[in-house]
N, C-alpha and C positions, 0 to 999 in steps of 0.2 A: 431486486433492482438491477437492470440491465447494463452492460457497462456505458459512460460517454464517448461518444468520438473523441477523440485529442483534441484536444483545441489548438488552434494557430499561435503562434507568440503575439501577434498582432492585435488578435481578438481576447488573449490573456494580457496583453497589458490596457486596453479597452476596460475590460470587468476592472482591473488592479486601480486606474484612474478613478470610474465611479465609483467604488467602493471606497476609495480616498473621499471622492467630494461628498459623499453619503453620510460616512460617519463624521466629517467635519459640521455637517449640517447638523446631526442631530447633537453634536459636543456647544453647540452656540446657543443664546434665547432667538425668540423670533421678531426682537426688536433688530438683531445684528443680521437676520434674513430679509427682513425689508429694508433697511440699509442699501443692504447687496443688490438688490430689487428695485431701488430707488436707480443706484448706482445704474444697472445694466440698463434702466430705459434709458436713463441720460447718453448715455453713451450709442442706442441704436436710432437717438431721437437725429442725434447731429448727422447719421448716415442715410446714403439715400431710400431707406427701405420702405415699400409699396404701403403696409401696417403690420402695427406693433402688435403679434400676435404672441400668446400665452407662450407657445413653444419657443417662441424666436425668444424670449426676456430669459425665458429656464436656462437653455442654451446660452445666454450671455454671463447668467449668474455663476452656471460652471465654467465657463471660461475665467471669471472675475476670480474664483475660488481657486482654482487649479493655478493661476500667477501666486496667489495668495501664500499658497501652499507650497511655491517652487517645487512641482512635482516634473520628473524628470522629462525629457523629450523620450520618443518611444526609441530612438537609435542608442542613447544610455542606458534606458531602459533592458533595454534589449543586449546588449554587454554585458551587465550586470546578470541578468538572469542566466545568460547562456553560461559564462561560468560558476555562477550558482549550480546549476544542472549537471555542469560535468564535476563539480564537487560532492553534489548526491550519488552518481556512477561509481563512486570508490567506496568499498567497501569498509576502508576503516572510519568512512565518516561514521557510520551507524553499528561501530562497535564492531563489524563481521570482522573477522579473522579471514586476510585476503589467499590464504590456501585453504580455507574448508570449500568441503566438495559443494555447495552452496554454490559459493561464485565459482569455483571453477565450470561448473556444468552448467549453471544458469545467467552470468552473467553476456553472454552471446546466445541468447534468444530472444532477442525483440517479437512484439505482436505473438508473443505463448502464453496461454492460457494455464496459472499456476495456483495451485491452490494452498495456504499456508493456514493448515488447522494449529491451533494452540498459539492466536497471535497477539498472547499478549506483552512479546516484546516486537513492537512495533518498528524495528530496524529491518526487519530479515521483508516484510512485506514493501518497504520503501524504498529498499533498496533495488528489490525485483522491479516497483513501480518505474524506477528511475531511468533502470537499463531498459525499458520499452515491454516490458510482462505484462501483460491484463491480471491483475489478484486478485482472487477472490478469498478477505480472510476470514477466518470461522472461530469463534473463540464462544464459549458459553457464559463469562461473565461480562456482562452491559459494560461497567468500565473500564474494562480492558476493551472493548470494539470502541467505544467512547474515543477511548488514549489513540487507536489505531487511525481512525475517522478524523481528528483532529488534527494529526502530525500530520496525515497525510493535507489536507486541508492547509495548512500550513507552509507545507512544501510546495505547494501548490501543482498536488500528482493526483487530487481526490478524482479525477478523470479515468484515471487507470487502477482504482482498488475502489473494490466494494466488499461491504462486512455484514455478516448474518452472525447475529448474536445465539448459540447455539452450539451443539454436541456435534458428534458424525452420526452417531446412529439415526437424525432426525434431518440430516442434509443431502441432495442426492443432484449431480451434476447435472449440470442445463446446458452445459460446452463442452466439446471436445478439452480432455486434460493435457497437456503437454507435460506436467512436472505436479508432486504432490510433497511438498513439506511438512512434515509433521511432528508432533514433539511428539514424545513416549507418553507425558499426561492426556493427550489427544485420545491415545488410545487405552493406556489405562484406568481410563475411566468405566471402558466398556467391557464385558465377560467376555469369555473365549466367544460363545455363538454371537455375537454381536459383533465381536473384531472380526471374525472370520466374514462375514456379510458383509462389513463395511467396507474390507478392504478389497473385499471381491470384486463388488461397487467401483470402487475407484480405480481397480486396475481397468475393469471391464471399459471405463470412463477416458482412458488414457491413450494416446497415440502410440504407435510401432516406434519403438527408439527413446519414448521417454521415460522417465527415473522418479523413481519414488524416494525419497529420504528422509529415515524416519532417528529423528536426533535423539539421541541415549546418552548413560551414564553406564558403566558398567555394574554388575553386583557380580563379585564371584565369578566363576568362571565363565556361567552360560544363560547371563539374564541381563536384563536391564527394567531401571525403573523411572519413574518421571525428572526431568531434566529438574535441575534443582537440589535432588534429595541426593547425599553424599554416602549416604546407604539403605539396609532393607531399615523400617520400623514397624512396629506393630498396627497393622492397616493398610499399609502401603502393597499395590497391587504390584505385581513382579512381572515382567513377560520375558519368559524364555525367549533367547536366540533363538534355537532350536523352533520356536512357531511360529517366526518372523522368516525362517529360509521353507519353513513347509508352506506356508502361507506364498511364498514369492518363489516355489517348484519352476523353475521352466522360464527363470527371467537369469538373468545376469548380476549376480549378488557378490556383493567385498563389504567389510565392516572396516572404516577406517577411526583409524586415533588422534586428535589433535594433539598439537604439541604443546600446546598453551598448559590444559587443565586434563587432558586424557581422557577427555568424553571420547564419547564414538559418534562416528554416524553409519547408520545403516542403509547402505545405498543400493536399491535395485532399478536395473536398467530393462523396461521388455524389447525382449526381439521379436523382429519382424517374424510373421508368421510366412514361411516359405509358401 
């Protein structure tokens, strides 16, 4: 699915309107729409109109509906959202921690193509939605994409994220990367030869200057495992440090610690090729 253009605030409160008088329509019987129907020709009968055609009566009934409904002028309208919007731009709206390297790196990149594997906590992709990122999120359980697809829909950002229900090893970039978010279960899932081709993939996939971060927990001194898990247990796949800086030879790598809970995240930056 390719991304939407953004839409206007003018043409998003347009949809926000009909979709008010739509679901009013169908919450009523169709005694209370002919009614309205009744209603609207009386009303374009007393003006001077050439004839009463199908469209011009529709057109009145939404107009009839939308009084009805005291739904707002689009200049309220338009208040209300914009500070909705810069209330999505802050990171503690959606849980982030406003010092992880997240937003520090990514929240000044409008129109960047980012990619957020493991998304099924649905903050870290709406948040990127918010500050102007194109997302694409990748999660392999249905409802977790589900959860992602519907906040976003909700926020009214589904313009700027699209979700493939899906692994890494079976997804392969159709845009220039700018930024690759990923959780450790993202890539846990997969063996050595399949992480190593994955991420090969996505660096190959990545622009000069952008950063990969790949979110851990620590185990021990020189591993991490899937976000969540507060140690090793029997089954749980491990990925050395150690094959996350071989793996990322030749880019610009620091592991940093949050202060909150002491995850890390593992951050690589490539450099321009002189």
């Amino acid at each position: 699915m390719p991304f939407q253009n953004p839409r206007s605030l003018k043409h998003e409160y347009e949809l926000y309107v009909e979709r008010e008088i739509e679901d009013y329509k169908d919450s009523i019987p169709r005694s209370v729409i002919l009614k309205i129907g009744d209603e609207a020709v009386a009303v374009l009968a007393a003006q001077d109109q050439v004839a009463l055609t199908e469209l011009l009566i529709w057109q009145e009934v939404d107009r009839i509906i939308s009084r009805r409904l005291r739904l707002p002028t689009y200049q309220t309208w338009r208040r209300r959202r914009l500070k909705q919007l810069e209330q999505y731009r802050r990171p503690e709206h959606w849980g982030l921690d406003p010092n992880a390297a997240l937003v520090r790196e990514l929240t000044h990149a409008p129109d960047r193509h980012v990619l957020v594997a493991g998304a099924c906590r649905e903050g870290q992709a709406l948040f990127l939605a918010a500050n102007g990122c194109a997302v694409t999120a990748l999660d392999p359980a249905a409802d977790a994409m589900q959860r992602v697809m519907a906040a976003a829909q909700q926020a009214g950002l589904h313009d700027r994220v699209r979700g493939y229900c899906g692994d890494l090893s079976g997804w392969h970039p159709d845009v220039e990367l700018h930024a690759v978010v990923c959780s450790a279960a993202a890539l846990a899932g997969l063996t050595t030869a399949d992480r190593a081709r994955v991420i090969s993939i996505l660096q190959s996939a990545t622009a000069d200057g952008g950063v990969h971060l790949v979110e851990t927990i620590a185990v021990g001194a020189g591993s991490v495992i899937a976000e969540g898990e507060t140690e090793a247990t029997e089954g749980s796949t491990i990925i050395p440090i150690e094959e996350l800086e071989t793996r990322y030879r030749g880019w610009q790598v620091t592991l940093e610690r949050t202060r909150e809970n002491g995850s890390r995240t593992f951050l690589a930056r490539k450099e321009a090729v002189a």
